[in-house]
N, C-alpha and C positions, 0 to 999 in steps of 0.2 A: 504494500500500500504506500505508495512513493506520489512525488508529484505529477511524474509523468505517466503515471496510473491514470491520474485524478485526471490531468487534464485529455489523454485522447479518451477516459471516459465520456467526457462531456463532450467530447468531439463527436464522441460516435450519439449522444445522445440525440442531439442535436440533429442527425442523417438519419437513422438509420427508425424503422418498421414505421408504418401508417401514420407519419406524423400530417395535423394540419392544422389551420389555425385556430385561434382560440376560441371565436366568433361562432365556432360550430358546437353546439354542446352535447352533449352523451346523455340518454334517455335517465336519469336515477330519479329517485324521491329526497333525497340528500341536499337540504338545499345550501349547509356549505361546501359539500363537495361539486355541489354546481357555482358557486362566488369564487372555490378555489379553480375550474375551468376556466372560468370566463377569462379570469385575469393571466391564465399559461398564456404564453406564447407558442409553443410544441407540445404536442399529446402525440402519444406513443400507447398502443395500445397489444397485449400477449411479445413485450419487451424480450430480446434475448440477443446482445451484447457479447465477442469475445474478442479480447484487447489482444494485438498481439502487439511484443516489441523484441525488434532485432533477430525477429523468424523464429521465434516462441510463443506459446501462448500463454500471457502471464494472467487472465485472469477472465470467467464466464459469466457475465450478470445476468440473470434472468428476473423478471419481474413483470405484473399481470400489468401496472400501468408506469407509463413515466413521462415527466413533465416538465417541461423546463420554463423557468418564470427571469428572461432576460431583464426588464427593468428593477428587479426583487435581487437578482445576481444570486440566484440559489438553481438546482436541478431537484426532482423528489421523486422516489421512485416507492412506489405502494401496492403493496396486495403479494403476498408471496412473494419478496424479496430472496434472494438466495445468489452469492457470491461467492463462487470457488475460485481460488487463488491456488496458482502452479507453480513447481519450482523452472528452472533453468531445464531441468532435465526431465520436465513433464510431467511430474507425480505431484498429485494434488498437495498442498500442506495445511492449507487452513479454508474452511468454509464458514460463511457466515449468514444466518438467517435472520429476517427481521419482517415485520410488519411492513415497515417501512423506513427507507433511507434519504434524508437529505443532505443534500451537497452545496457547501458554500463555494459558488464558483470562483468568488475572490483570492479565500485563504488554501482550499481546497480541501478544508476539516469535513467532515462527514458528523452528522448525528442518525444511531439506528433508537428504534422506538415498537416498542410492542412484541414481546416473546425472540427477545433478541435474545440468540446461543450462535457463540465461536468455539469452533472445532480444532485443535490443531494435531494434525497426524505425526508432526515429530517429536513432541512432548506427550501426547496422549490424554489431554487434557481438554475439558470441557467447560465453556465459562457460562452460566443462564443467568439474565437479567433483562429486565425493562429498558433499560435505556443506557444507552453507550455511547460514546464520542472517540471519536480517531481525532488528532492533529497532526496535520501536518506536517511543520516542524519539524517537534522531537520525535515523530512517530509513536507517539505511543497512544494507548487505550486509555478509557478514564468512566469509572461509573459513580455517581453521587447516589444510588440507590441501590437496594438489597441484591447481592449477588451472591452465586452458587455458581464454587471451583468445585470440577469432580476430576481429581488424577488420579493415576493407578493406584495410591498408596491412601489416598483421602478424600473424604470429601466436608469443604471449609463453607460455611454460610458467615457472612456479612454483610455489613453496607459499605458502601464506598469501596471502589479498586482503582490501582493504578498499575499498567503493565506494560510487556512489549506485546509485538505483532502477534508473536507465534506464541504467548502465555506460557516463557521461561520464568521470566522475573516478572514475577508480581506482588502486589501488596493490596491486602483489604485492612480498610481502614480501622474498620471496629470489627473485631470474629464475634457472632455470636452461637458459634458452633463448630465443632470438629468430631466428623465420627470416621474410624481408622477400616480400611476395608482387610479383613482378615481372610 
C-alpha cells in the first residue's frame, strides 16, 4: 500500500467499468445514498480493478460500487469491498475486506469502515474491527476502536491499534483481553 498504489488506483478509478455522470441516478429508496450520487462525479458500478506495476500484479480491488467525488478530492468504494494485495513474486500477502473504502485523493490515506478484517499470509495473523485508516506517509495502520488480533499463538481484544502493513509490529492501545490458543 504505497503511493503509487494509491495513485494509479485512482487512475484506474476514474477509466475503468460503467462509469457516467452524476446527473444520472440509480433506482434506490436511500435518499442519502441518492444526495451522495448526485454530487459523484464517476459511478462505477460490479467495480473490479487490478493494478499492475512494472509487469506485476500488485494488487485486485473489487467492489459492488465506486465513486469518485472530484470537487470533494476523495474516491469511495462500497458494498463488498475486498482488496488482495500481491507480493513481487505473485503470492497473495494480505487481503482486506470492508464495507466500504475511502480514498483521500490529496494525501492518498484510505479510511475502511464496517466489518473491516486484514489478513496477512506471512505472519498469519488476522486483524477485525470497525474502522481502520492507512496513511500514507508512515505506512502504517491505525484503529481508535475495539479491535480483535487473532495469531497463531493468540488471540488479543482491544481498542485502539497501531501497526505495519503486513501486522508484524503492532500495538493495541488498551488489551482488554488475551486468550492463548493451546
Amino acid at each position: 500500500m504505497n503511493s503509487k498504489f494509491c495513485f494509479i488506483f485512482l487512475i484506474a478509478v476514474f477509466i475503468f467499468a460503467s462509469c457516467r455522470e452524476a446527473g444520472h441516478k440509480i433506482n434506490t429508496d436511500n435518499t442519502e445514498a441518492d444526495s451522495l450520487e448526485q454530487k459523484a462525479d464517476q459511478i462505477s458500478s460490479e467495480l473490479k480493478i487490478v493494478l499492475i506495476d512494472s509487469a506485476y500484479t500488485k494488487a485486485i480491488v473489487k467492489s459492488d460500487r465506486g465513486q469518485v467525488f472530484t470537487s470533494e478530492n476523495y474516491s469511495l468504494l462500497d458494498g463488498n469491498v475486498k482488496v488482495v494485495f500481491y507480493s513481487k513474486t505473485g503470492r497473495s500477502n494480505v487481503v482486506l475486506t470492508a464495507e466500504e473504502v475511502k480514498i483521500d485523493d490529496i494525501t492518498k490515506n484510505m479510511f475502511a469502515k464496517g466489518n473491516v478484517v486484514v489478513v496477512s499470509d506471512s505472519t498469519h495473523t488476522r486483524l477485525e474491527t470497525q474502522e481502520l485508516s492507512w496513511n500514507n506517509l508512515n505506512k502504517k495502520i491505525h484503529s481508535d476502536v475495539a479491535v480483535t488480533i487473532n495469531t497463531p499463538r493468540e488471540i488479543i481484544n482491544g481498542v485502539g491499534l497501531e501497526s505495519d502493513e503486513q501486522l508484524r509490529n503492532y500495538k493495541i492501545f488498551k488489551v482488554t483481553g488475551v486468550m492463548s490458543h493451546e
